[in-house]
N, C-alpha and C positions, 0 to 999 in steps of 0.2 A: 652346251645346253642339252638339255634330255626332250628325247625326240619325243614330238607330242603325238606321230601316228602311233605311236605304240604305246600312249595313256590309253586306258577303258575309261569308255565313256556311253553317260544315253544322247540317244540323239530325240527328242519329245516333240517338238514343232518344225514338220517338213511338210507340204503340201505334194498331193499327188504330183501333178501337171508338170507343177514347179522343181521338184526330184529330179527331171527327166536330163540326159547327158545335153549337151547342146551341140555335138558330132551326132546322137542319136537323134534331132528335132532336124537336123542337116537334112542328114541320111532320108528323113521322114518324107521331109516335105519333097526332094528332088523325085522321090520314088512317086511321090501322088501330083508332083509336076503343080507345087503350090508357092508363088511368091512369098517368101516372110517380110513382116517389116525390117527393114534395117535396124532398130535399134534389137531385136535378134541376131541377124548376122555378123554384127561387130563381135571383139570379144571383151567390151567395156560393159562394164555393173552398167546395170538400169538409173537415174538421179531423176528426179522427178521433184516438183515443191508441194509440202507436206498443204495441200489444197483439194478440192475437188477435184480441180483440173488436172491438178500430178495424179490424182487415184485414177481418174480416167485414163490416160495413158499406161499407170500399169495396168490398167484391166484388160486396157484393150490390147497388150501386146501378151499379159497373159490367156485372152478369149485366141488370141492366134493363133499360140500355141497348144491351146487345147484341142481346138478346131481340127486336128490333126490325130488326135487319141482317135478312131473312131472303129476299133476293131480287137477282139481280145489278144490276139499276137502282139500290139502293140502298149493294151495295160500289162499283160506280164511283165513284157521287156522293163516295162519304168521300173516298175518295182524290184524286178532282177537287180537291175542297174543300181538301183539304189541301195540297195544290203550290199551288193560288192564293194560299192562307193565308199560305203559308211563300214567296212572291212577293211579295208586298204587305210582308211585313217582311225582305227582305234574302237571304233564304237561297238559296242557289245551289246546293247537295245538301241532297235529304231521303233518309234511308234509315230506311223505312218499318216497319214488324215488326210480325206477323200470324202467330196461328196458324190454318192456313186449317178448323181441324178442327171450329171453334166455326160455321161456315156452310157445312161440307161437304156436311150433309141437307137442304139448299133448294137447289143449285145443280147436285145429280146428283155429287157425291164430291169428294174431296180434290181428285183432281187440277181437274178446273171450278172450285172455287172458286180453287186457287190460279195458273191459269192469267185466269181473270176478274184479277186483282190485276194482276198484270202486266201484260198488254195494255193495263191503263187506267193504268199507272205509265208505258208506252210513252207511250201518247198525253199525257199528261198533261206530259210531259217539252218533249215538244214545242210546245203550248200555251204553257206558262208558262215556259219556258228553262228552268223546276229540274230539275237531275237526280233523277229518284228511278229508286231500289234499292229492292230490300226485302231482310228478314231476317224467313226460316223461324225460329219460336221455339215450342219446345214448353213445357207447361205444366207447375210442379212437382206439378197435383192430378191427373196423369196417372197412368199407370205408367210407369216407366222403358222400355217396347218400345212404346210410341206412339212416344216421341221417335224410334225408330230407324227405326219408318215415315214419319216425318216428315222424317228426316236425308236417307232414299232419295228420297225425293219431290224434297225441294230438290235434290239430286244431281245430278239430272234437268236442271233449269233452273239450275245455275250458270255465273256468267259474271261478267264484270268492268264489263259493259255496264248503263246505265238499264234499268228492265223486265228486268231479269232479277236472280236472286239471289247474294248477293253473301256472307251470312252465315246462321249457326245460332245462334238463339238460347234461353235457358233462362227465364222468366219464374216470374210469382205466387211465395208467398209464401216464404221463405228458408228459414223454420223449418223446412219439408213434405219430409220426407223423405232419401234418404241421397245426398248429392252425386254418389257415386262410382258410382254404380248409373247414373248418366245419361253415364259418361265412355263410353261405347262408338259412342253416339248422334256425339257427338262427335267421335270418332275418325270416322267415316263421313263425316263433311260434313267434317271436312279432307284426308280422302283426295281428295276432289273440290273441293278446292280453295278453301272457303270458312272465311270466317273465324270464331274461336270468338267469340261476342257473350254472355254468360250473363249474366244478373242477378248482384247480389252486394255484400254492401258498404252496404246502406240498413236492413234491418232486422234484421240483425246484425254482429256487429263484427268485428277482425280474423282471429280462428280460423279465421272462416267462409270469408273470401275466402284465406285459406292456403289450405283445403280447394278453392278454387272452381282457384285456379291449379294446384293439383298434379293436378287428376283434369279438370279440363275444358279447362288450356291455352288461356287468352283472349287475346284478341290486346285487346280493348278491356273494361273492366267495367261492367256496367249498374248506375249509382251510382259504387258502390267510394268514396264518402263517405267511410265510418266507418273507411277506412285509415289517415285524419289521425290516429284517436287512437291512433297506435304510429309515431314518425316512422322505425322502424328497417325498418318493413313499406315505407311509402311508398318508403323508397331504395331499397328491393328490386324494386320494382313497375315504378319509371320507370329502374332500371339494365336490367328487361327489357323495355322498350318498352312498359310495357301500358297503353292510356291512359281515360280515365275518363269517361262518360257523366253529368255531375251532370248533376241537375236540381234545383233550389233549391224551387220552389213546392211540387215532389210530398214533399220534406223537411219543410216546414212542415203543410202538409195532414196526410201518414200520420201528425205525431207525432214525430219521429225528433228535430227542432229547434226549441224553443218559437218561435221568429220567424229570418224569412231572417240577422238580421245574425252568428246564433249559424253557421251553416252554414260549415263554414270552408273555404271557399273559397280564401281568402288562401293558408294553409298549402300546399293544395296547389299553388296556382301558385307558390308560392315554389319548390317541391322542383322545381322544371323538369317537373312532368309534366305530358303533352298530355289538356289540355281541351278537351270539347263542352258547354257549355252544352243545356240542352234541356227542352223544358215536357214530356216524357212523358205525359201526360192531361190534356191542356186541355179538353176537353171536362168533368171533372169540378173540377179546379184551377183553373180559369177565369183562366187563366197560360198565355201563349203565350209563343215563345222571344224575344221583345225585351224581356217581363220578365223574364226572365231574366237579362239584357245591362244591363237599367235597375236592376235588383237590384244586379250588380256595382257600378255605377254608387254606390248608395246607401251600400253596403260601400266603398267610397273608392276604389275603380277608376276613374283617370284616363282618359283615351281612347285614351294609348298603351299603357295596360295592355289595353284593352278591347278593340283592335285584336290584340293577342297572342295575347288569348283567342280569337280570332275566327279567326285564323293557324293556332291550335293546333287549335281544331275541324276545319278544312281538313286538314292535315295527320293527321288522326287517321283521315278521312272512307277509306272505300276507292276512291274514284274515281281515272281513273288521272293520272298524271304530267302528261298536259298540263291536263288542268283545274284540277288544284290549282295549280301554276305562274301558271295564267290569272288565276285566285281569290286566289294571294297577292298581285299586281301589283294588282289591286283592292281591295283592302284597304291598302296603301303607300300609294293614290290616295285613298281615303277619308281618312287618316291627316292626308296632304298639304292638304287643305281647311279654310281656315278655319273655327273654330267659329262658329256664332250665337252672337249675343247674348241673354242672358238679356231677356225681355221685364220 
């Protein structure tokens, strides 16, 4: 079988926090002499039921681990960590997303913390080849006029370039609050040029992501899963370009799908729409993006399907014209390689 660390691939939905090594969250916590919960120090994916109460628990074992970010020596490291990571298996775009508001009180403000991101997604790019972006995403436990300081912020630093931002995104939990209250936000960060990235589509089903395209206009959906189950939404979706940030593991973990094979995947590759695979929280799914890719794999994904997907991740990615060009000719070449032999 052909090694999937060495497909090129984008990596489009990773969460800062959730990036972070879980030897490096070790490390972290014994240095600042902080208990973690247990379901951190095991080395078992997070399963929580697709409820209130399952989102509370990952929140609260994700606030744990944030709780612990609280100095720029230690947002670099994540992000370090994470281009090397996403190096080591294959990926040639990471496009990062942070809200910088969760470490703006240890860094001296919004703008230092999210100026810290950048400059190490700079360097970091150039270390490891990967390109990383990031994507401004405000929170749904906000209020709606955070996101719109947040929109201004990113405004600031958009650009099409690595280390610099590229999209706006809407994260936590789906159910919180009224969609349409955050389309203004939105509107701000496409005046300047960036693209819409919202959550949508994982832990609610179609209505929701009707609601998420009419008031927030996404260019990609964070999930957008539970489209499969209306295949009249899905035609609608990839007749307008909008293309889909799965993540299979963070599915199985919140709940949303008793095991990877239920996740349907298939479906949607069938309907032509452009996929990014992507571990979203490895750090708590203890699923990085090649399981992802070995997932497909499992779900009866050949290698030239696999490559597709890999095509389509690129293509979806915002980086510009000559690196995906670059990125699809490698992947062709990957294609072109004989498989290993099963040992």
């Amino acid at each position: 079988m052909r090694d999937l660390s060495t497909l090129p691939k984008a990596h489009l939905h990773l969460h800062f926090t959730g990036a972070m090594r879980p030897q490096s969250l070790f490390d972290l916590a014994k240095r600042k002499h902080v208990k973690l919960p247990a379901n951190l120090l095991d080395n078992h994916p997070l399963h929580v039921p697709a409820d209130r109460r399952g989102w509370f628990r990952f929140q609260r074992a994700y606030d744990s681990a944030r709780a612990l970010v609280r100095d720029e020596e230690t947002m670099r490291q994540i992000v370090r960590e994470a281009a090397e990571d996403d190096a080591r298996e294959g990926s040639v775009r990471l496009e990062i997303q942070v809200d910088p508001s969760s470490y703006a009180p240890y860094v001296g403000g919004l703008t230092p913390a999210l100026e810290i991101i950048l400059d190490e997604a700079k360097a970091a790019t150039v270390a490891t080849g990967v390109e990383v972006a990031v994507v401004v995403a405000a929170s749904r436990m906000h209020h709606p006029m955070h996101a719109r300081t947040l929109a201004r912020l990113a405004a600031i630093y958009a650009g099409d370039q690595p280390g610099e931002v590229i999209g706006f995104g809407l994260s936590n939990d789906e159910r919180n609050g009224d969609t349409s209250e955050w389309g203004r936000a939105f509107k701000i960060a496409r005046r300047a040029g960036l693209a819409s990235l919202p959550h949508g589509g994982e832990l609610v089903g179609p209505y929701h992501i009707r609601q998420v395209v009419e008031h927030l206009k996404p260019k990609r959906l964070g999930h957008g899963i539970r489209a499969a189950e209306n295949p009249a939404l899905v035609e609608q979706l990839v007749k307008q370009g909008i293309a889909f940030e799965v993540c299979p593991a963070s599915n199985v973990s919140l709940g949303v799908y008793p095991e990877i094979s239920a996740v349907p995947l298939r479906r949607l590759y069938e309907s032509g729409a452009l996929i990014s695979l992507n571990a979203d929280d490895p750090l708590l799914f203890r699923s990085r993006i090649n399981d992802q890719y070995e997932a497909a794999r499992e779900m009866g994904f050949s290698d030239a399907e696999i490559a597709e997907l890999a095509r389509r991740s690129v293509k979806a990615s915002l980086a510009s014209e000559s690196s995906v060009t670059r990125w699809l000719k490698q992947i062709n070449q990957w294609l072109e390689t004989a498989p290993q032999a099963k040992e």
